[in-house]
N, C-alpha and C positions, 0 to 999 in steps of 0.2 A: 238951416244947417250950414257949417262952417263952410268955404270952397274949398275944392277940393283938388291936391295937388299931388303929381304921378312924379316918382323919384327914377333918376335913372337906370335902378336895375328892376324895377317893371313892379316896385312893393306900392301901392296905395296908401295915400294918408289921410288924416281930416285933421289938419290943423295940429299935430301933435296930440289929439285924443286917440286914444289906445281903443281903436275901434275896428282894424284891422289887423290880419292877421295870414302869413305865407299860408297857404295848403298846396301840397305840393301831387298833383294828380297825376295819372297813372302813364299821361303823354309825356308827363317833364314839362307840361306849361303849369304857369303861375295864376293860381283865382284867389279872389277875395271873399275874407267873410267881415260883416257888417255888423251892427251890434244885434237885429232883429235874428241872427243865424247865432245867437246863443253869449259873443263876447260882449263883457261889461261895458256900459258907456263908462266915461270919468265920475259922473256922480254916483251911479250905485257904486261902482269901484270903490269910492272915498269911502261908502257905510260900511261896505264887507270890508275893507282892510282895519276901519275901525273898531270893529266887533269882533272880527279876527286874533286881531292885535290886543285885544283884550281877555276875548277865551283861552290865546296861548297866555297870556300873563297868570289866569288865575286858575290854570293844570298845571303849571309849574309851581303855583300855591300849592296844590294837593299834593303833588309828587314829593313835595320839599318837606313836607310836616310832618312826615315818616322820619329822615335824617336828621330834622330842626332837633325832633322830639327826643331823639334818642335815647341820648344820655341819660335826659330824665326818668324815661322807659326803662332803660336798661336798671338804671338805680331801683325804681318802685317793683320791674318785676324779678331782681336779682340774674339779667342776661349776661353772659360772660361776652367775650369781643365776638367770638366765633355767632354767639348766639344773635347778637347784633347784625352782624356780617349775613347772616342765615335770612333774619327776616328782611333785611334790607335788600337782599337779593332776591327775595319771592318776587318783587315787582318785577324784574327781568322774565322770571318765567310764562307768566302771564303774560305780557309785552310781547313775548315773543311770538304768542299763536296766532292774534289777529291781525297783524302789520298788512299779510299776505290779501286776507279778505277785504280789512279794511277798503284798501288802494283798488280792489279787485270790482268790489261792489259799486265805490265812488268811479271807476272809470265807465262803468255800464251804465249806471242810475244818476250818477250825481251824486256830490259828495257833501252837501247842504244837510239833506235829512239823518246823516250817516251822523254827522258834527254835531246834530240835536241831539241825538238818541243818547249816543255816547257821551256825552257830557251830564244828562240827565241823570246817567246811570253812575258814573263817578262821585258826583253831586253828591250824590246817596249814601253812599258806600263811604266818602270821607267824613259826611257830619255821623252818620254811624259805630266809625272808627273806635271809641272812647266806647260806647256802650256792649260791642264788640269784646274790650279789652277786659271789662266785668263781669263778662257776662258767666263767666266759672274760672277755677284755676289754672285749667289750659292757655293759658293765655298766651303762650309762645305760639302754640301750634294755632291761634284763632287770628292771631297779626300778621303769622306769613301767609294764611288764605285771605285774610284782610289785603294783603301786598299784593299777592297772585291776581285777585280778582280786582282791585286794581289797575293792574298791568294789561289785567285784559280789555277794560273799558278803553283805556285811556290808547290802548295801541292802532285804535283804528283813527285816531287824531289827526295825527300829521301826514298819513298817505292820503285821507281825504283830502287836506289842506292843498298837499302837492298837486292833486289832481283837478281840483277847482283852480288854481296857478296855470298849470296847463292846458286850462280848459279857456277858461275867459281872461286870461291876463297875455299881452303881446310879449313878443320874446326879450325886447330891449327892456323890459320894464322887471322882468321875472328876479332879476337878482337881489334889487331893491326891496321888493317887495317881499319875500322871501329873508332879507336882512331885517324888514321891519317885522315882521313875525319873529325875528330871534329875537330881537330888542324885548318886545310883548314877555317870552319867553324868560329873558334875564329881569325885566321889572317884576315877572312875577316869585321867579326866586329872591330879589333884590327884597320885598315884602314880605316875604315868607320868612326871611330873617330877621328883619326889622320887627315886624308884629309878631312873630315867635318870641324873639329874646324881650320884648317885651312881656307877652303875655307868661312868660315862665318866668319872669320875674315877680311878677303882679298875680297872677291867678294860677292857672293849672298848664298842664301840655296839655288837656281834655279841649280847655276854651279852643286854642287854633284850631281844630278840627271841624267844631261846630262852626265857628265865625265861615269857616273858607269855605266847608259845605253849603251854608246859609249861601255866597254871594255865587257862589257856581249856578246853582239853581237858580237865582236870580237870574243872573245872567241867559239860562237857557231861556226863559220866559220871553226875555228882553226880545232874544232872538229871533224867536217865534213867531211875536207879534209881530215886529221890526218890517222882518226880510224872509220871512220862511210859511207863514198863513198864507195861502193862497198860490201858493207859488206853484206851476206848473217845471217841475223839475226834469229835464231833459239835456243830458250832456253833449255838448261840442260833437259832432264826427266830422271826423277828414274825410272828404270826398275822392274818391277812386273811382276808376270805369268797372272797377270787382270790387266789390264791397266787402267779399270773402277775404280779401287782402288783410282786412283786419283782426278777425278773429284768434291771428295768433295762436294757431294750433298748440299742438305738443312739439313737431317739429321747429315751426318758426320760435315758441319760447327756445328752445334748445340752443338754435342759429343764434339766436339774440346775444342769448350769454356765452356765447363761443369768444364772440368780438369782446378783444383789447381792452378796448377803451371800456365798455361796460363792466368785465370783469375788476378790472382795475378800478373805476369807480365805486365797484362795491365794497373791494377788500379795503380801499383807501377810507372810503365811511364808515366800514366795523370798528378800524382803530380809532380814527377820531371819534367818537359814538362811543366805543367801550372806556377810551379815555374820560369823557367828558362826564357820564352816569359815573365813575370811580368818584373821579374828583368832586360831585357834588355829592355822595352817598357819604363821603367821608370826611373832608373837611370842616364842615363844623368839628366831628371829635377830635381830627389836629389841632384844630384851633385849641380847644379845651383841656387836652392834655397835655399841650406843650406851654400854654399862656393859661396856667387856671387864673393868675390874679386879672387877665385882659378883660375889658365890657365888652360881652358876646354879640351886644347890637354892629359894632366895631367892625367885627370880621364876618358877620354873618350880612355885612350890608356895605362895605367898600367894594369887595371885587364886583358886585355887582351892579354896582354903580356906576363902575367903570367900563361896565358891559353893555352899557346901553344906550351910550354915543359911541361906542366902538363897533356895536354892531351896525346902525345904522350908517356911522361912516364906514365901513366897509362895504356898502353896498352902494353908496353915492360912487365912491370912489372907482368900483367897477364898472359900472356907467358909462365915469367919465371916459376911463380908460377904452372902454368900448367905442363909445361914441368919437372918440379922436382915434380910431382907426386900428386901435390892436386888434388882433384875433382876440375871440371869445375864449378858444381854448388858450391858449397864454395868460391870460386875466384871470380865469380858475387857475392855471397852476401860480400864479404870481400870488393870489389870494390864498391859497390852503398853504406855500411855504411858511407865511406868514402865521398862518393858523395851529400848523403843527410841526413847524421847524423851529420856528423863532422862539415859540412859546416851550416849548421844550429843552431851553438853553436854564430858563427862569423854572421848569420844574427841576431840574439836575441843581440849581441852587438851592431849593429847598433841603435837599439832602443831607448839606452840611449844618453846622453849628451857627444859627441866624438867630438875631432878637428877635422881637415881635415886632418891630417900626419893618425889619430888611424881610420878615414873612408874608405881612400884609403887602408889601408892594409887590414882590414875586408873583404871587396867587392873584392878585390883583391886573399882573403885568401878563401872567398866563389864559386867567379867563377873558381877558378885554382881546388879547390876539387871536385866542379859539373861536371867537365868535364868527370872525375874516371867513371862517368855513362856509356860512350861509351863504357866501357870496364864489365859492368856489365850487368841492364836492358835492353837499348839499344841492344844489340847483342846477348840477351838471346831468342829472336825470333828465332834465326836461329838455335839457339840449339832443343827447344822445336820441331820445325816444318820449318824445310829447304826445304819441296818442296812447301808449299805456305807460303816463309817467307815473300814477298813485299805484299800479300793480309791482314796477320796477324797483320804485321808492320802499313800498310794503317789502319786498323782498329783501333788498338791503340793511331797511332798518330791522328787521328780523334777525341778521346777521349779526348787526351791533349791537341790539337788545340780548342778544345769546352772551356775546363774548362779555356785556356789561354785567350779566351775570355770573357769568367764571369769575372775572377779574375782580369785581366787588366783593364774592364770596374767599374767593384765593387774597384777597388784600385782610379782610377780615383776619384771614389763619396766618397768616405772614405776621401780622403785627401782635397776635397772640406768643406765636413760637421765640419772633425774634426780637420784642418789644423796642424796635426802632421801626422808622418810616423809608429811612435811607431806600429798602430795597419794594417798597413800593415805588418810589420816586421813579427809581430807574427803571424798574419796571413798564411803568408810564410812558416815561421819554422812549424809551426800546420802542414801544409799539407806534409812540405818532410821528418816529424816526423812518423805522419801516413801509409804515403806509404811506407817508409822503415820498419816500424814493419809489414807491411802486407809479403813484399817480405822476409824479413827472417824468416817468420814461413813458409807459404808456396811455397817459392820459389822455382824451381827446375830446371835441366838443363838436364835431359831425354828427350827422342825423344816419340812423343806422337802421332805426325801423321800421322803413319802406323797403 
């Protein structure tokens, strides 16, 4: 084993392997955990962020081939926009029940076996989709329980994900990693269009469904076998002289969400989150009916292409910025202005009268800056409260999954009533205005849930 070297404010290293970790005990002195007390050494690290990095890629395939498909949906089953807007917002519903559990389950059990199930059961339900859509004439009302349930597999995803982050990943390393899961995430939208506007070109909107269900399920298999057979699953605890300290009553959740900074992390994720489900639920059909003569691969695969060195370098970059001495909390807000300030200049320009060369850079220019989020609010849970960051996280995204479904469904009727985009745009920019002046007044990166 590497040797082993003591920094001066009392943190333990080895080498730069991510094998330790602060726990902060009930005296206010500092102990270490080691990798045999639960945290990844660097090589299993490198396989879960890989497989990680790949299941966020290919639920954001699933997620996408709802929106990919639309149009063509809406064409074959005679859907008007609202009706669009309707089913495309079932997924929000669904989404929203399990956030809570999801995070809840992964902080007590672990969040490994949580990330099989659920994926398996997604799996299903997308290559299903198409036979679904057959299966009688109701076909409106059998897409949006198609979307619902859905919403429901797929929500117990990411607070797992947070939770296993929190669990065996060190804190200098969480935003990164965290960044590279968004990446995962934009490559798999980035695909979802690519091999949509192909396959709707070439064969059916049926094929995406099957294709991405086929490799989901692969995929669980893979995992299975991999990193998850055998595995005695047992999550991280923080060590206290009361170990009741943790259980987080009814009171201490209450205390929890009294504090600032947490409340303010949530309301700052609803918008960004309700913003960012809008703008992928809908985009393809801007694209469509403002550019019919554009190649759909074009737009259904530049912005996210852009998204996927943009996410990652937003996480190097926070790092850096870390590691040369900023505060943490100043590096999330420096990160999320970016993500929903900036980015919101380039939504208020789509508003106006734009070609298609000045739309695709905008949207392009919007989703590469939104991503800067994984590196800010996004991973500001685990700062705040790392030993129930997947129930905090659950919570939050519960919030943003609710409001992605107002605004998705409310965008829907908006551009029915007033057949322009203008007043979604600014609707948009309104909310990731707001939440960004909420997280930089009160936002904060101290640890709150001790």
């Amino acid at each position: 084993m590497a040797d082993k070297h003591t920094s001066g404010d009392g943190r333990e290293d080895f080498n730069g392997s991510p094998l330790v970790v602060k726990v902060y005990a009930a005296n206010g002195l500092t102990t270490k955990r080691t990798e045999d007390q639960k945290l990844w050494p660097r090589p299993l690290a490198r396989k879960w962020i890989l497989m990680l990095f790949i299941g966020s890629c290919l639920l954001y395939c699933s997620r996408m081939a709802m929106p990919i498909c639309a149009v063509s949906m809406a064409t074959s089953f005679h859907w008007s926009k609202i009706d669009s807007g309707l089913v495309l917002g079932g997924f929000f519903w669904g989404y929203c029940f399990t956030q809570i559990l999801g995070g809840h389950v992964s902080d007590k059990v672990g969040g490994e076996r949580v990330l099989f199930i659920s994926t398996v059961s997604w799996a299903l339900i997308t290559a299903g989709t198409p036979l679904l859509a057959h299966l009688s004439s109701h076909t409106f009302a059998l897409m949006t329980m198609a979307r619902v349930l859905m919403g429901v597999l797929q929500g117990v995803f990411f607070p797992s994900l947070t939770s296993l982050c929190s669990q065996r990943m060190v804190e200098e390393e969480r935003g990164f990693v965290m960044s590279i899961m968004s990446s995962g995430s934009n490559l798999g939208i980035l695909l979802a269009g690519g091999l949509g506007s192909l396959m709707l070109d070439r064969y059916s909107w049926e094929s995406m469904f099957y294709s991405i269900g086929f490799l989901s399920g692969l995929w669980a298999l893979i995992f299975w076998l991999w990193l998850i057979k055998g595995l005695e699953v047992a999550p991280k605890r923080m060590e206290t002289s009361n170990d009741t300290q943790w259980s987080l009553s009814r009171t201490r959740w209450l205390s929890l969400f009294k504090e600032p900074p947490v409340w303010a992390m949530m309301f700052t994720h609803m918008c960004a989150a309700s913003t960012a489900y809008t703008l992928l639920s809908w985009l393809p059909t801007f694209f469509k009916e403002s550019f019919p003569d554009a190649m759909e691969s074009v737009y259904n695969i530049i912005p996210w292409l852009v998204a996927i060195p943009s996410a990652v370098a937003g996480g190097y970059i926070s790092s850096v910025l870390i590691n040369q001495g900023y505060s943490v909390g100043s590096v999330r807000k420096i990160m999320q202005f970016f993500s929903m300030g900036v980015s919101s200049v380039f939504i208020m320009l789509l508003s106006g009268a734009v070609t298609f060369n000045s739309a695709l850079i905008f949207v392009s220019a919007t989703i590469g800056l939104s991503t800067f989020s994984s590196s800010g609010v996004s991973v500001n849970v685990q700062d705040l409260c790392p030993s129930c960051a997947g129930s905090v996280y659950g919570f939050m995204n519960t919030l943003g999954a609710f409001m992605g479904l107002v605004l998705v469904s409310l965008s829907g009727y908006l551009i029915e009533v007033t057949l322009s985009w203008t007043t979604v745009f600014s609707l948009l920019a309104l909310m990731n205005v707001t939440g960004l002046g909420i997280f930089l007044i009160f936002g904060e990166a101290r640890r709150v849930d001790l």
